[in-house]
C-alpha positions as CSV (number, residue, x, y, z in Angstrom):
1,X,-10.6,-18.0,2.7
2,X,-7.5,-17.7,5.1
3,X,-5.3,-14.6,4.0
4,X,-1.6,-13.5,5.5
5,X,-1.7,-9.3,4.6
6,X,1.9,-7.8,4.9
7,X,2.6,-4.0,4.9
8,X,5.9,-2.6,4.9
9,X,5.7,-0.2,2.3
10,X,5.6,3.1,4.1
11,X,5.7,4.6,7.9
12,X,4.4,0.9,9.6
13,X,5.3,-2.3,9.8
14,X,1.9,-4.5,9.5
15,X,0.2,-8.3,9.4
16,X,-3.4,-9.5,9.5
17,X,-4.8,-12.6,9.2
18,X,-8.4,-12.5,8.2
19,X,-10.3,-16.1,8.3
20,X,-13.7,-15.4,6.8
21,X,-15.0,-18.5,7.0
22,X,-14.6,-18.3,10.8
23,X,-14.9,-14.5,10.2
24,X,-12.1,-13.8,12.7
25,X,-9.1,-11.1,12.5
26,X,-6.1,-11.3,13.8
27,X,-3.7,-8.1,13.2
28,X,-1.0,-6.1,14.6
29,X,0.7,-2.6,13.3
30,X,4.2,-0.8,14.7
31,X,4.4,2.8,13.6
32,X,8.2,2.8,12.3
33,X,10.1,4.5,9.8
34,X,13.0,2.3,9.3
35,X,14.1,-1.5,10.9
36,X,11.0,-3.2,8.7
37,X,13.5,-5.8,8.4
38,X,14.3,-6.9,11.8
39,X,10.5,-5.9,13.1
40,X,8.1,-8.1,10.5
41,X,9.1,-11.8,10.8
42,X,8.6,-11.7,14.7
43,X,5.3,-9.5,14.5
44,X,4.2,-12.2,12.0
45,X,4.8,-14.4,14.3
46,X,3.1,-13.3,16.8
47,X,-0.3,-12.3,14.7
48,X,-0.1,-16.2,13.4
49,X,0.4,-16.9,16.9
50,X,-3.0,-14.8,18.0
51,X,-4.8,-16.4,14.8
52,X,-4.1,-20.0,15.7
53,X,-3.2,-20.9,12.4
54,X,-0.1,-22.3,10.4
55,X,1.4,-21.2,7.9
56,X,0.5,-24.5,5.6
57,X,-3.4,-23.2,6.5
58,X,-3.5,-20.0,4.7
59,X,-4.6,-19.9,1.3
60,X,-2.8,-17.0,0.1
61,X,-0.4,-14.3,1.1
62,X,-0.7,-10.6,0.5
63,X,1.8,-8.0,0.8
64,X,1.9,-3.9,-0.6
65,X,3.7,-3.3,-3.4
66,X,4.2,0.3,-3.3
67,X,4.5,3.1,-4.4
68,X,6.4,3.2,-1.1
69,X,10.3,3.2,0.4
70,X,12.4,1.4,-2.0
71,X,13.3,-0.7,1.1
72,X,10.5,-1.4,2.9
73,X,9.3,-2.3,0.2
74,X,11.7,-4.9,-0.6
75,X,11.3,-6.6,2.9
76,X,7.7,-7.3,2.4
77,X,7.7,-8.3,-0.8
78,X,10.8,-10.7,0.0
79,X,9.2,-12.0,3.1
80,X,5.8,-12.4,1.1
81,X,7.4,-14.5,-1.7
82,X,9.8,-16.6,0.5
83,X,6.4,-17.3,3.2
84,X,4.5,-18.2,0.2
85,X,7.4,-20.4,-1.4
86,X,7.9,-22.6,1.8
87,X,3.7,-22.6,2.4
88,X,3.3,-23.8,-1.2
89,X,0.5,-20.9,-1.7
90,X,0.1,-18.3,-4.0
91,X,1.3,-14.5,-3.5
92,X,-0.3,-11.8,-5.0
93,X,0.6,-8.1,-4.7
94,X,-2.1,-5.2,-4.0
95,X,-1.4,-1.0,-4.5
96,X,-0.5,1.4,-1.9
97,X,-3.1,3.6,-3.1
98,X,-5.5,1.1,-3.7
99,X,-5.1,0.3,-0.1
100,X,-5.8,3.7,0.9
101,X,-8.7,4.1,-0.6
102,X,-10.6,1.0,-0.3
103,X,-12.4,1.4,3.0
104,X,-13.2,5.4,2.1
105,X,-14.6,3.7,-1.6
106,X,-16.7,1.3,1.2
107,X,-17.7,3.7,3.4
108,X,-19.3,5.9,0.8
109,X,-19.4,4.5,-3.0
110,X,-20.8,7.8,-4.2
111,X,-17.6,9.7,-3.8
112,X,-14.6,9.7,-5.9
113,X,-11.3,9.0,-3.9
114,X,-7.8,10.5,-4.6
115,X,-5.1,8.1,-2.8
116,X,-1.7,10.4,-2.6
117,X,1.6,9.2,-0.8
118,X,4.0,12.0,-0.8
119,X,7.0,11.2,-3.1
120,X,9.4,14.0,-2.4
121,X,10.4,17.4,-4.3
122,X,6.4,18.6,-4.3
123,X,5.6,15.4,-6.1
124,X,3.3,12.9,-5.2
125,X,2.3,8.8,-6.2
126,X,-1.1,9.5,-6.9
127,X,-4.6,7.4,-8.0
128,X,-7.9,8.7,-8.4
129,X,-10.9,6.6,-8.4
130,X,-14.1,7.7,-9.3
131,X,-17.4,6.8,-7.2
132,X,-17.9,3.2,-7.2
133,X,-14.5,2.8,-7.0
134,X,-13.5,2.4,-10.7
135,X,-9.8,3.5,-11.0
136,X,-9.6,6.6,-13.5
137,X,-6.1,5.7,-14.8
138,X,-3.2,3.5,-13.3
139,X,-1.1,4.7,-10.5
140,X,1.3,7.0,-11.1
141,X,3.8,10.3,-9.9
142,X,3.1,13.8,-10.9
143,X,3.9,17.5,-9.6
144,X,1.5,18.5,-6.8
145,X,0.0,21.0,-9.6
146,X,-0.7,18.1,-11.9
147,X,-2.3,16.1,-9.0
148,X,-4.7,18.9,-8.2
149,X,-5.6,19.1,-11.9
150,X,-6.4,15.1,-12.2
151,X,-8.0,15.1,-8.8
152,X,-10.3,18.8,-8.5
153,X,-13.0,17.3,-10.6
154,X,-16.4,17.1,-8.6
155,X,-16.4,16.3,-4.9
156,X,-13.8,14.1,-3.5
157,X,-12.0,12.4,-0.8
158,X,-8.2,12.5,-0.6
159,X,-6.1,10.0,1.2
160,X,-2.7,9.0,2.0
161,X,0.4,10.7,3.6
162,X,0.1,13.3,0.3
163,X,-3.4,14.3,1.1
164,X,-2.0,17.2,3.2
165,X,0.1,18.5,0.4
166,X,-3.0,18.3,-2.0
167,X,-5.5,20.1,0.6
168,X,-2.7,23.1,0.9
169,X,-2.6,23.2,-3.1
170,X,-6.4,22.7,-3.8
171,X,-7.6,25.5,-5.8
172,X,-10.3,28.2,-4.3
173,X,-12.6,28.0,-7.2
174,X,-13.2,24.3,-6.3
175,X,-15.5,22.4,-3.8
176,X,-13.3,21.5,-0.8
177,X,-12.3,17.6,-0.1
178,X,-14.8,16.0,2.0
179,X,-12.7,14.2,3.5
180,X,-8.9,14.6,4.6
181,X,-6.9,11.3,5.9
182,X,-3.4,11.5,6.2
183,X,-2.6,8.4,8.2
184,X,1.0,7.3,7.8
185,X,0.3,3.7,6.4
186,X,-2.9,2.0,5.0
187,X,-5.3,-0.2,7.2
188,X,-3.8,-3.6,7.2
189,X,-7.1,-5.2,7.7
190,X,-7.9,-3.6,4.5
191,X,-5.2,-4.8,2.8
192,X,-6.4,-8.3,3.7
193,X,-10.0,-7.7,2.3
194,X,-8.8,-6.5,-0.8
195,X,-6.8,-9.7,-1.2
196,X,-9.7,-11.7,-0.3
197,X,-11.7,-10.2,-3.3
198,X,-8.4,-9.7,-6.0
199,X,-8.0,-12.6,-8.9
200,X,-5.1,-15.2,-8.2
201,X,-2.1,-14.4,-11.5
202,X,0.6,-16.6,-12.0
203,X,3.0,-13.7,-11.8
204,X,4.4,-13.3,-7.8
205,X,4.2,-9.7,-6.4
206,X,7.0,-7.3,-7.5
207,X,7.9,-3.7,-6.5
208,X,6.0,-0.7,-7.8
209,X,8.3,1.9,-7.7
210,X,6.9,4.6,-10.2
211,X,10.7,6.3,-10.0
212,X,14.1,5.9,-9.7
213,X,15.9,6.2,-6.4
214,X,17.1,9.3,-5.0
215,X,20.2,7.6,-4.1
216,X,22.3,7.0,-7.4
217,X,25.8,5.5,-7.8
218,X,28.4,7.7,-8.1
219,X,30.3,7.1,-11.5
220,X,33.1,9.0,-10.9
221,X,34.5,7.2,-8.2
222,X,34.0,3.6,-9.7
223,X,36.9,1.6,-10.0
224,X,37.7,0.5,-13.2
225,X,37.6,-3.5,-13.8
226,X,40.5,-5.8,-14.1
């Protein structure tokens, strides 16, 4: 299988292409906060490029869905969508979190994984996944104590950019994380494998947001209509 993997949702802008009948990787990741928009199409360009492949060769096109920025978000998932509309393949949409977790659930199946992205005002989009890698409940946001509640339950791993924020709340009387990774954005190659493995649904890949935006319009100084 031939796989485009797109990852804007948080602090990167991301691509792989993984081939693995030829079992060959082609990938490349930017550390960036903002410009996702004018960064991806060229750095997808050049990872094709590196992978020798067109577009009409892939099989199917991957791209995060969040939770993440609002508008990252929206520039992968358009850029997934309008690649995969023009390649006449199928898009499919993977989790933030899952995307965190997957190579920790790989690396040890015996240990439960908590996936955290840090959402702002001491909450945090959070998954846990118990060993084996079985998802405990769907992905969702809750108050740093209510994280530590669903998470301190046996010994664990927490990832994501709101494992920090869940080490400093962890509570004494529990066994300590054995792992801490707080990387900034998820393994692209990862992102690939898991969309190597994932079933094919007709529906296309939308935005997970989990919350509304911090920015909200501002009714009082609306114009009325004519």
């Amino acid at each position: 299988m031939r796989v485009l993997a797109i990852d804007t949702a948080l602090e990167a802008c991301s691509a792989a292409v993984l081939d693995t009948e030829q079992g060959k990787v082609a990938s490349e990741s930017a550390p960036m906060v903002r410009g996702h928009a004018e960064a991806l199409m060229p750095l997808i360009g050049r990872v094709m490029k590196q992978a020798e492949m067109p577009f009409a060769a892939l099989d199917r096109i991957a791209v995060t869905v969040g939770p993440g920025s609002f508008t990252g978000l929206r520039v992968g998932i358009a850029a997934a969508r309008g690649i995969a509309l023009a390649a006449g393949k199928p898009a499919l949409g993977l989790t933030t979190l899952a995307a965190y977790a997957a190579p920790h659930i790989a690396e040890d199946a015996d240990t439960g994984v908590a996936a955290a992205i840090d959402a702002r005002h001491d909450h945090v989009y959070l998954q846990v996944f118990a060993p084996g890698g079985h998802a405990l409940a769907p992905p969702r946001i809750a108050s740093l104590a209510e994280a530590v509640q669903a998470a301190a339950n046996g010994p664990l791993r927490i990832v994501g950019t709101g494992a920090g924020m869940l080490a400093a709340a962890w509570p004494p009387n529990q066994p300590r994380p054995a792992v801490v990774d707080d990387r900034r954005a998820p393994d692209i190659v990862w992102v690939g494998r898991l969309a190597v493995a994932a079933a094919e649904t007709a529906e296309g890949p939308r935005p997970l947001y989990l919350r509304a935006p911090d920015a909200q319009p501002q009714d009082a100084a609306r114009l009325p209509r004519r």
